[in-house]
C-alpha positions, -999 to 999 in steps of 0.1 A, spaced: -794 662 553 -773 669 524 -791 664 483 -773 666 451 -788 656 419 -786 663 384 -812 688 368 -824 661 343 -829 632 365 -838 601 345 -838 568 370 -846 542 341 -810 524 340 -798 531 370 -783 512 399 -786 525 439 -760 523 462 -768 524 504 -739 531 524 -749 526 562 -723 545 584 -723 546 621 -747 582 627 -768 577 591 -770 565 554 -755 579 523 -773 567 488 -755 568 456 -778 567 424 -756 560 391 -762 555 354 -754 511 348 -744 524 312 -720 553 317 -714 543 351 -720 584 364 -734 592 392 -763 613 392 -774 617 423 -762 619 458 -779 621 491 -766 618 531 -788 615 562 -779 623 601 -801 599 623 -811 618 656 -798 606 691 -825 585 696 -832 571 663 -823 535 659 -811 529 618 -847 506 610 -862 538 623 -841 563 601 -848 537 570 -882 541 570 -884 579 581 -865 585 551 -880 563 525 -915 574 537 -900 614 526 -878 603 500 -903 588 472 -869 586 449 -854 558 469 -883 538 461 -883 536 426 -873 502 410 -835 501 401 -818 473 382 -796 469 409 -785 476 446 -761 471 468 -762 478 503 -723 484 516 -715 484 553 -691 508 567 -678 501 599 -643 488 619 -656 456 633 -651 431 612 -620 402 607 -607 387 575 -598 347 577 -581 328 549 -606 308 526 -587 274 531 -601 275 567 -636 292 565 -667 272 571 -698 295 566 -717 273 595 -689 284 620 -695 324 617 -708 328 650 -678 307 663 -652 330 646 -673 364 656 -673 350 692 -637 344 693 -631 384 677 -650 398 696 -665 378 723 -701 384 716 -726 389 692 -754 417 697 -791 408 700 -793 427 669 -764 418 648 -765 395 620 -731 380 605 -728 383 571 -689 376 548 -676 383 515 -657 360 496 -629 380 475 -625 369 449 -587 347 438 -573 365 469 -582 335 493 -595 358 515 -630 364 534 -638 393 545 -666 389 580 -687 415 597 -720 423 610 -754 441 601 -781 451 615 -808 425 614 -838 447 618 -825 472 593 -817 444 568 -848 434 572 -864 469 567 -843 476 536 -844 438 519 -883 446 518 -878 479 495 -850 460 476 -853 422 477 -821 417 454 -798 437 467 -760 430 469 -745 434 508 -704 444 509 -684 457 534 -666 485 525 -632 469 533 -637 442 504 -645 471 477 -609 486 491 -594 454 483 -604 446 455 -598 482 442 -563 479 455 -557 446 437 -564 464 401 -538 490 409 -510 468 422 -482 466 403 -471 428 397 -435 434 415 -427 454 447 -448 464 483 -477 489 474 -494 505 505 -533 516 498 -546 537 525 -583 554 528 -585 583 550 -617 587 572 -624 619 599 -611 594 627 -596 563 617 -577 550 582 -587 515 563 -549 499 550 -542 474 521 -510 464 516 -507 444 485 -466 424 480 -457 413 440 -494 420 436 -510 401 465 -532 407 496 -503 409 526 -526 428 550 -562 445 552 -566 466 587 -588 496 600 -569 516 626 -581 546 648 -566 579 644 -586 609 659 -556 631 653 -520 634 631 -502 616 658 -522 592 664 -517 587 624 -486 587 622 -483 566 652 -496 536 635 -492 540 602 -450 540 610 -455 516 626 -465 497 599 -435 504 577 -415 490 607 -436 458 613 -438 450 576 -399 462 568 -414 489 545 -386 510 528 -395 543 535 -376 557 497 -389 525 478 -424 515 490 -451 530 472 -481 551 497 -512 553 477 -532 575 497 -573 575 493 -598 600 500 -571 628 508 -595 658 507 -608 655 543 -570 652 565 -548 676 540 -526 676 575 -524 639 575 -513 638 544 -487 671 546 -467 657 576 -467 618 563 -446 638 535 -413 644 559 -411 605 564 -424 588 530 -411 598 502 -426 576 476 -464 589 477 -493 590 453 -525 609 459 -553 588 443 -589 616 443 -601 596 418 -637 584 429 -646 546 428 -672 559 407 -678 582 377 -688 615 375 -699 641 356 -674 675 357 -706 699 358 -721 677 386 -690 677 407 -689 718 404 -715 720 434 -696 738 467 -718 713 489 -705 685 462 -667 694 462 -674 690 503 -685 658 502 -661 641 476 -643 621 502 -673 605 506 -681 603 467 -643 583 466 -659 557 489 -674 525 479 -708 540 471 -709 527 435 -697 484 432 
């Protein structure tokens, strides 16, 4: 487990963010005026432990996670999901366009889809149902995103009105890709990359498949802190690159001077706060 807060913790304004991952949570407490975060906190489940289980382990310890919050969001961060254009989505055929993706749908999965907003797009994925259920009884407002919409629509705001922008979002062993043309969605993918090769593997590939000039297309790369290699050799064959380590969400400077926080700021520049 891993716990930062600020000394003077006041919860009264504040909005709670739950990011499920595929071995735990992370939770995200920030201020809804200043928009800072204030507190941090990551969980580990054990080998055994399904995710409903680890929910209510750690609310029983945690008594700060159960304090009201004016609002919540609970953001889902995982590969499997599809996006499908809005002029042919219909919400009662989600099963039939999961089934089609991938085949099945788990005895525990629920499907849930974001609608972007003016992009035309939806994004689809699964949750699952018994921890929804678990975590919709603590918070029976909250907000469910995946974590590939946030990227989206955080791409959309930077993208320059003109030209091919590349966003990517670096993870320990895979990347998330937006690539945004005259200042609209083209593509939105999650590749696996366990290693710099494998890295560079696909991501060239997409320069090739797209007709990406390798002088002229703007790279925005996010979340660099965690694969300084990645980002080092993608150097000898992009030349036009732009380190984004701004968070998604505010901080405070004396907050952030934490070794264990510094550590986890790839984490902090993920959609933790909507």
């Amino acid at each position: 487990m891993i716990e930062i807060k600020k000394d003077s913790l006041n919860l009264n304004n504040t909005a709670l963010s739950i990011r499920v991952v595929p071995n735990g949570f992370c939770f995200a407490i920030s201020d809804t005026t200043s928009k800072e975060l204030i507190y941090f906190a990551q969980y580990n489940l054990s080998a055994d432990e399904t995710k409903a289980k680890g929910w209510l382990n750690i609310t029983t310890k945690n008594a700060l996670l159960n304090n009201h919050f004016e609002e919540s969001f609970l953001l889902i961060d995982s590969e499997q999901y599809f996006l499908i254009p809005t002029s042919i989505f219909e919400a009662n055929d989600l099963s039939q366009y999961w089934q089609l993706h991938f085949n099945t749908i788990g005895e525990n999965e629920t499907i849930r889809y974001d609608i972007i907003p003016t992009t035309g797009i939806v994004v689809v994925y699964s949750v699952d149902t018994e921890l929804e259920k678990c975590i919709c009884q603590n918070f029976p407002t909250i907000q469910t995103k995946h974590r590939q919409s946030i990227q989206i629509l955080s791409s959309l705001k930077k993208a320059k009105k003109s030209g091919q922008h590349l966003n990517i979002f670096l993870y320990e062993e895979s990347f998330d890709v937006v690539l945004t043309e005259n200042g609209s969605p083209i593509l939105a993918n999650s590749y696996p990359a366990k290693n710099t090769n494998e890295f560079l593997y696909f991501l060239l590939n997409l320069f090739e498949q797209f007709k990406l000039d390798q002088y002229h297309t703007e790279l925005i790369i996010n979340n660099s802190s965690t694969n300084l290699i990645w980002v080092e050799e993608i150097k000898k064959y992009i030349h036009c690159i732009h380190i984004n380590q701004e968070p998604l969400c505010s901080t405070d400077k004396m907050f952030l001077q934490s070794t264990e926080c510094i550590q986890q700021i790839s984490l902090l520049n993920l959609p933790l706060c909507v």
